[in-house]
MIDREN-571736 format. One line per 10 residues: number of its first residue (from 1); their letters; for each residue x, y, z of N, C-alpha, C, O. Coordinates in pm, whole numbers. Each point is the difference from the previous one (the first is absolute). Example, Ala and Ser with C-alpha at 12.3 -4.5 7.8 and 13.67 -1.06 7.14 Angstrom:
BEGIN
1> as> 1319,-569,780,-89,119,0,90,120,0,104,-2,66 ~ -139,107,-138,82,119,6,-77,109,73,51,111,17
! end
This chain:
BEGIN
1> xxxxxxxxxx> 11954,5843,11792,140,36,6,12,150,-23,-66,36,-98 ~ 118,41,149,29,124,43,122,51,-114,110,-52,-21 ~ -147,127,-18,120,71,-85,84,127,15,-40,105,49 ~ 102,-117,-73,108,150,73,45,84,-68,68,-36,-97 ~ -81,127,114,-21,102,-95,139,119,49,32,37,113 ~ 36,4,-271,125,65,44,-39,136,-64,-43,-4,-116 ~ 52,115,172,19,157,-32,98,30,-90,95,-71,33 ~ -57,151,-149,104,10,-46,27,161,7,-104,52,-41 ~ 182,32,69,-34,111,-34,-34,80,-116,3,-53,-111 ~ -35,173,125,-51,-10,-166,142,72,-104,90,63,56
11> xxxxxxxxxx> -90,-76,-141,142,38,-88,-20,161,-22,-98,64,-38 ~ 221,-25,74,33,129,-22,11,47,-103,109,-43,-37 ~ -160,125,-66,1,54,-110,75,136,3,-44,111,32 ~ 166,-147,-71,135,104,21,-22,102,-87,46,108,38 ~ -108,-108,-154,-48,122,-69,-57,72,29,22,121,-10 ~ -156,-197,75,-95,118,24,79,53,143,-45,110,31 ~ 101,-135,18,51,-1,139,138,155,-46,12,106,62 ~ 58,-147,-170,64,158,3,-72,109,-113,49,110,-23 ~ -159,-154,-36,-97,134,-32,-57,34,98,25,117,27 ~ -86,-160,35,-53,74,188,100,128,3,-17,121,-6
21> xxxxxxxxxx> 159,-230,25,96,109,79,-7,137,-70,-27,111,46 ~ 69,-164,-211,39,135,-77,-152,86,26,3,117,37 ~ -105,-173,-56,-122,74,33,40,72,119,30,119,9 ~ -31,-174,47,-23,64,172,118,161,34,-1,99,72 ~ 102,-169,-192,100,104,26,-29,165,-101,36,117,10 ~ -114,-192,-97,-66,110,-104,-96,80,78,3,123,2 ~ -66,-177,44,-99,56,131,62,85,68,-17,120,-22 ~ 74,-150,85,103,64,124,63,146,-85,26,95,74 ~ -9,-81,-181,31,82,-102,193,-4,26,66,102,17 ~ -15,-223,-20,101,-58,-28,3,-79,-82,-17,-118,32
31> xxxxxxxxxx> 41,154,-175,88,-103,-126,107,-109,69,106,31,54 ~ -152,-148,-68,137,-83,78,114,1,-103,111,-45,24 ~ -156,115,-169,139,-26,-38,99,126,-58,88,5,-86 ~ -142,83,167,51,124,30,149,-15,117,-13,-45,114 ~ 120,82,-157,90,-20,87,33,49,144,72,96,25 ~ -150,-198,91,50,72,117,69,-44,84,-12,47,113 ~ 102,-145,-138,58,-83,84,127,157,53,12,119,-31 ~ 44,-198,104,93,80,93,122,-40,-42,-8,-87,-87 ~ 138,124,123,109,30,-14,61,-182,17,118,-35,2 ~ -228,-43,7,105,-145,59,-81,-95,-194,19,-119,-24
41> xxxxxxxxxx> -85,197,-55,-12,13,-111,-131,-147,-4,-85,-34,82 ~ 111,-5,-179,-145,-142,-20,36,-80,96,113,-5,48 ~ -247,-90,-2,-16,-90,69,111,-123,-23,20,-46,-113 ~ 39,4,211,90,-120,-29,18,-89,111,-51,26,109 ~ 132,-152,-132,3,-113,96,135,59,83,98,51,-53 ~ -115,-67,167,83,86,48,134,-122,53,116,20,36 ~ -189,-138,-50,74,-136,14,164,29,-174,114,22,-40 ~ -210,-42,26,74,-20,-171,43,142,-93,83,4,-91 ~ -161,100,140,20,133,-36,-97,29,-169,-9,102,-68 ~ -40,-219,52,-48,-29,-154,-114,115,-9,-62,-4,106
51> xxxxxxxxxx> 24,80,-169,-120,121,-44,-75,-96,-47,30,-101,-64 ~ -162,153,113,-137,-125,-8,-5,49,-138,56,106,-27 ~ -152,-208,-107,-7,84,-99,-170,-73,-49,-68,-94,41 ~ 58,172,-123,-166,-22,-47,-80,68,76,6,116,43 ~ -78,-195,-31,-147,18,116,59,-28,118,-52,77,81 ~ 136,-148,-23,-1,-16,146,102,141,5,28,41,113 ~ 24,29,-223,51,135,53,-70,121,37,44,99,58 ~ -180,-126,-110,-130,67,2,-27,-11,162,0,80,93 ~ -22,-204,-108,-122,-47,127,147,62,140,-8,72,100 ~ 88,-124,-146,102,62,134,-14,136,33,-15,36,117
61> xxxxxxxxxx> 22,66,-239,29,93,23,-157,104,56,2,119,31 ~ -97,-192,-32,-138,-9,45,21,-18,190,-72,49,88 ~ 164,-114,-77,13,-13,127,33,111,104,83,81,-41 ~ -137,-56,188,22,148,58,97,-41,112,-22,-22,119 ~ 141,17,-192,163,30,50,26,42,-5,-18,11,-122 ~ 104,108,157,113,101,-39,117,-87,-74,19,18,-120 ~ 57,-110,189,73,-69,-75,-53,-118,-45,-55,-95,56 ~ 100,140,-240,-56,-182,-49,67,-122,-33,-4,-52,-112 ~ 92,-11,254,18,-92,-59,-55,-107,109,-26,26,118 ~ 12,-176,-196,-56,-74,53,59,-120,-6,98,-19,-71
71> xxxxxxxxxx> -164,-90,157,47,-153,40,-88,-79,38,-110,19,52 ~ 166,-108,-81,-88,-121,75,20,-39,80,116,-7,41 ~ -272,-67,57,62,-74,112,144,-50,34,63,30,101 ~ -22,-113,-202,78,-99,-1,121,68,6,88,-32,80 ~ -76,137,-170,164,111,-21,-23,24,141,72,-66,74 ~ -174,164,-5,-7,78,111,100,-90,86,108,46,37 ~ -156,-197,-1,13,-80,74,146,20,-6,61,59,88 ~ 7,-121,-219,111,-43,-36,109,127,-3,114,-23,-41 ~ -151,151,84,80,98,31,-2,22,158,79,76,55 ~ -162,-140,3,-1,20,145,-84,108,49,12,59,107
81> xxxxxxxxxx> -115,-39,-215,-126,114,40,-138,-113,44,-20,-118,-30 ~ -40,193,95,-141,-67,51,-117,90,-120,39,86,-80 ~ -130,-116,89,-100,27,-37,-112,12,115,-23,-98,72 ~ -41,211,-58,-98,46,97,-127,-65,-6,-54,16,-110 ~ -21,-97,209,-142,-55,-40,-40,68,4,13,105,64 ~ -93,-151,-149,-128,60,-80,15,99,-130,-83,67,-62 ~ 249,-91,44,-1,107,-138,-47,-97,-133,-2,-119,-32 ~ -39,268,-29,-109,-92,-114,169,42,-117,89,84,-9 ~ -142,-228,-64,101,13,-90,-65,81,-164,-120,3,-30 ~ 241,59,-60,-121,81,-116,60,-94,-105,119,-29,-16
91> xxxxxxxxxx> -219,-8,-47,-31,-102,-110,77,34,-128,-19,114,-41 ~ 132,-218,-51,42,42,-93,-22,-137,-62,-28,-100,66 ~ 49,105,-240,-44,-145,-70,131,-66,-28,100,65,-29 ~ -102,-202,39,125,-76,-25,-13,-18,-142,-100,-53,-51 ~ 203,97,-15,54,-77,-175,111,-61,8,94,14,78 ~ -118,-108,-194,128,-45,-39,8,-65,-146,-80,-81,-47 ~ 179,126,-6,-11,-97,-141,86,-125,-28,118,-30,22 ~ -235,-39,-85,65,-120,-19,55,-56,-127,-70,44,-91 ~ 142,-104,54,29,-53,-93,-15,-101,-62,59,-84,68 ~ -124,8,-204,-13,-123,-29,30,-24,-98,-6,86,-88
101> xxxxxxxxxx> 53,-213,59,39,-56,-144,-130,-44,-84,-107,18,57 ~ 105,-59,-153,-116,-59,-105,-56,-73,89,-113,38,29 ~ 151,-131,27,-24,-143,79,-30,31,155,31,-92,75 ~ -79,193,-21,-56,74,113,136,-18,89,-48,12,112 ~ 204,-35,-92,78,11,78,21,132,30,-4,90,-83 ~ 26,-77,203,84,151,84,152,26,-76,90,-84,-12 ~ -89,222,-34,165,10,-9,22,118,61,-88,85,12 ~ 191,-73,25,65,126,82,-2,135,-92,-23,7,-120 ~ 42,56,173,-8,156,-152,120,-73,-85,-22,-34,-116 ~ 109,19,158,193,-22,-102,-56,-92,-69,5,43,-115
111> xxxxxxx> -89,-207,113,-38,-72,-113,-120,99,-52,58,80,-73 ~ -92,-72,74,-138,114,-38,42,99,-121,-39,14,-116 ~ 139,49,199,64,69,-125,78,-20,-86,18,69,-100 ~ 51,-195,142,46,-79,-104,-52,-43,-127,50,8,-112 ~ -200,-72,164,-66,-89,-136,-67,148,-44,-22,6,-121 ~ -3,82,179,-83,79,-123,-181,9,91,-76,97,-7 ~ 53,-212,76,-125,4,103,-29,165,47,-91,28,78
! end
């Protein structure tokens, strides 16, 4: 009997993945966190207008745009923009915080801050 065998890709290690960058940009003898953005100021969702913050404000502003704001497929779509094949999309990390009671339930931030959690 024959067994079948599945590929997985291998997992992206997002750390080492934006020390490269900051390396690469130290190299280049550009500080990425030297201020050079342009007059349309930090990277932001241009859907929502929200300023990226943390590291994905890093890794954006790493990006070689003149203007930084950005979207997703899905916004692009949902504003009536296309997206060009073959554009590569630039990688930012998803967070989110969650909330739990003693007893592992989800609460919204408003119970959250209620009990003191």
């Amino acid at each position: 009997m024959a067994t079948k065998t599945t590929t997985q890709p291998p997992k992206i290690d997002m750390y080492q993945k934006v020390t490269d960058r900051i390396i690469a940009h130290l190299e280049e003898g550009a500080p990425p966190w030297r201020c050079t953005w342009s007059r349309y100021g930090m990277p932001r969702n241009y859907s929502s207008m929200n300023t990226y913050k943390g590291i994905n404000a890093l890794l954006l502003a790493f990006a070689p745009f003149p203007i930084p704001y950005f979207l997703t497929m899905k916004q692009a779509n949902g504003l009536g923009g296309k997206v060009k094949k073959g554009t590569k999309a630039e990688q930012v990390m998803y967070y989110n915080m969650v909330y739990k009671d003693k007893d592992g339930n989800n609460l919204t931030y408003e119970e959250a801050k209620k009990t003191g959690v």
